[in-house]
PASE-166652 format. One line per 4 residues: their letters; for each residue x, y, z of C-alpha. Coordinates in Angstrom, 1 decimal, always signed. Example, Ala and Ser with C-alpha at 12.3 -4.5 7.8 and 13.67 -1.06 7.14 Angstrom:
<atoms>
AS> +12.3,-4.5,+7.8 ~ +13.7,-1.1,+7.1
</atoms>
This chain:
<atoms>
XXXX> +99.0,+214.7,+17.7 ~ +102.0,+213.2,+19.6 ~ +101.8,+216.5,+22.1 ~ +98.5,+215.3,+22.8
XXXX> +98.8,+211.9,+23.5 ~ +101.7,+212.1,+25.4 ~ +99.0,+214.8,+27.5 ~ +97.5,+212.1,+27.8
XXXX> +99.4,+209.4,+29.1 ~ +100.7,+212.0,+31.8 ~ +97.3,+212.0,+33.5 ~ +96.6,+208.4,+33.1
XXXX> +99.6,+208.3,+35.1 ~ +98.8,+210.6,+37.2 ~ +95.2,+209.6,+38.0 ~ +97.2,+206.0,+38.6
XXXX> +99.0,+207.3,+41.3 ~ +96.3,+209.6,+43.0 ~ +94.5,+206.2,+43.1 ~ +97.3,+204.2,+44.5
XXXX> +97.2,+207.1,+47.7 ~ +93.6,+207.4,+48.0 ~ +92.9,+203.7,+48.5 ~ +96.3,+203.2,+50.8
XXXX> +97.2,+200.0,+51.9 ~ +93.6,+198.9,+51.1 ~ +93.0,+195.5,+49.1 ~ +92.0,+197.2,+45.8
XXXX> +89.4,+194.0,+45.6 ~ +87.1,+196.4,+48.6 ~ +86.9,+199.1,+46.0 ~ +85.6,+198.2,+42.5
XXXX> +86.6,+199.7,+39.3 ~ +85.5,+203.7,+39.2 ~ +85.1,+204.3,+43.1 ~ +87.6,+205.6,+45.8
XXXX> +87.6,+204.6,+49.8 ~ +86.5,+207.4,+51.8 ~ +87.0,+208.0,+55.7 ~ +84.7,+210.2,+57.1
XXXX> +84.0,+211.9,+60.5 ~ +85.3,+214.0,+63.0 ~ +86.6,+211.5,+65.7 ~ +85.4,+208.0,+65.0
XXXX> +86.1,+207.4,+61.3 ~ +83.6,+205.3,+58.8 ~ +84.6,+204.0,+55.8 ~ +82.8,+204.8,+52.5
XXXX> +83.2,+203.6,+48.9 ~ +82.0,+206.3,+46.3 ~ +81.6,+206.8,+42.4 ~ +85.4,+209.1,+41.0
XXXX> +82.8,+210.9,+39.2 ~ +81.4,+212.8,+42.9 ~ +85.1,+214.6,+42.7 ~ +83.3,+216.7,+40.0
XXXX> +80.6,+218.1,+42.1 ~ +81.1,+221.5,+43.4 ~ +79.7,+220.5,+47.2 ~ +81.9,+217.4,+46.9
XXXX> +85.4,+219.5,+46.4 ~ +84.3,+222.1,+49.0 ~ +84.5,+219.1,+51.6 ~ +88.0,+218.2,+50.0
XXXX> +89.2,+221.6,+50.6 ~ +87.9,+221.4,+54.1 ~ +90.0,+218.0,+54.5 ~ +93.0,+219.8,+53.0
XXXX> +92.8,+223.3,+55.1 ~ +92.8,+219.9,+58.3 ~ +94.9,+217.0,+57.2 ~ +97.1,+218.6,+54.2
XXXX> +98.1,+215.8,+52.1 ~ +98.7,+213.3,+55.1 ~ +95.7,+211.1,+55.8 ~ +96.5,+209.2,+58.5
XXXX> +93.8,+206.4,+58.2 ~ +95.7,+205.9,+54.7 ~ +92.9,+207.0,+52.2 ~ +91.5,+210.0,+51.9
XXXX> +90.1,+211.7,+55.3 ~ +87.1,+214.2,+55.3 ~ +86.7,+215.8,+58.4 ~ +82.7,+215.8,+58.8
XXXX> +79.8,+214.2,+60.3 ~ +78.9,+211.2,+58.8 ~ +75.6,+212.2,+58.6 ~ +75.9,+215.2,+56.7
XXXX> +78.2,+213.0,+54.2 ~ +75.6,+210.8,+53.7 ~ +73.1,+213.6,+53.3 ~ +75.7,+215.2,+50.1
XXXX> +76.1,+211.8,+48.9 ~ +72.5,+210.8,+48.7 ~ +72.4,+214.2,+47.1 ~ +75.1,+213.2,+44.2
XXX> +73.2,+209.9,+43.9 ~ +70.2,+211.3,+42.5 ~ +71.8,+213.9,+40.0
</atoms>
């Protein structure tokens, strides 16, 4: 039992931290409870504010591994940067919305 729970506290802390880099320098007052700040495009960024729970989807993480193979772990806008058209985002997110 004490394994486990100290499991657990590990990712609490670790999910704490991953949240601390996603939303930057960012007043954490722009981002509610459950939702991450999201740049998005290929020169111009846009902002976006979407659910943690769109990490899950498998169409989601391919456009993370597309902003990894580009940007590595340094996002220069401060919060995590996918490199796509916005419209195509929005047409996966609308997607993720519905499910």
């Amino acid at each position: 039992m004490a394994i486990r729970m100290s499991s657990m506290v590990s990712q609490v802390k670790q999910i704490r931290k991953l949240k601390k880099q996603l939303v930057g320098a960012e007043n954490s007052v722009d981002v509610p409870k459950g939702h991450l700040a999201i740049y998005v495009g290929e020169a111009e960024k846009k902002r976006f504010v979407v659910p943690v729970s769109f990490l899950n989807h498998p169409s989601f993480q391919d456009l993370l591994r597309q902003a990894e193979e580009e940007f590595g772990f340094n996002h220069p806008m401060g919060g995590l940067t996918i490199p796509c058209q916005v419209s195509a985002f929005i047409d996966l997110t609308s997607r993720l919305n519905v499910l």
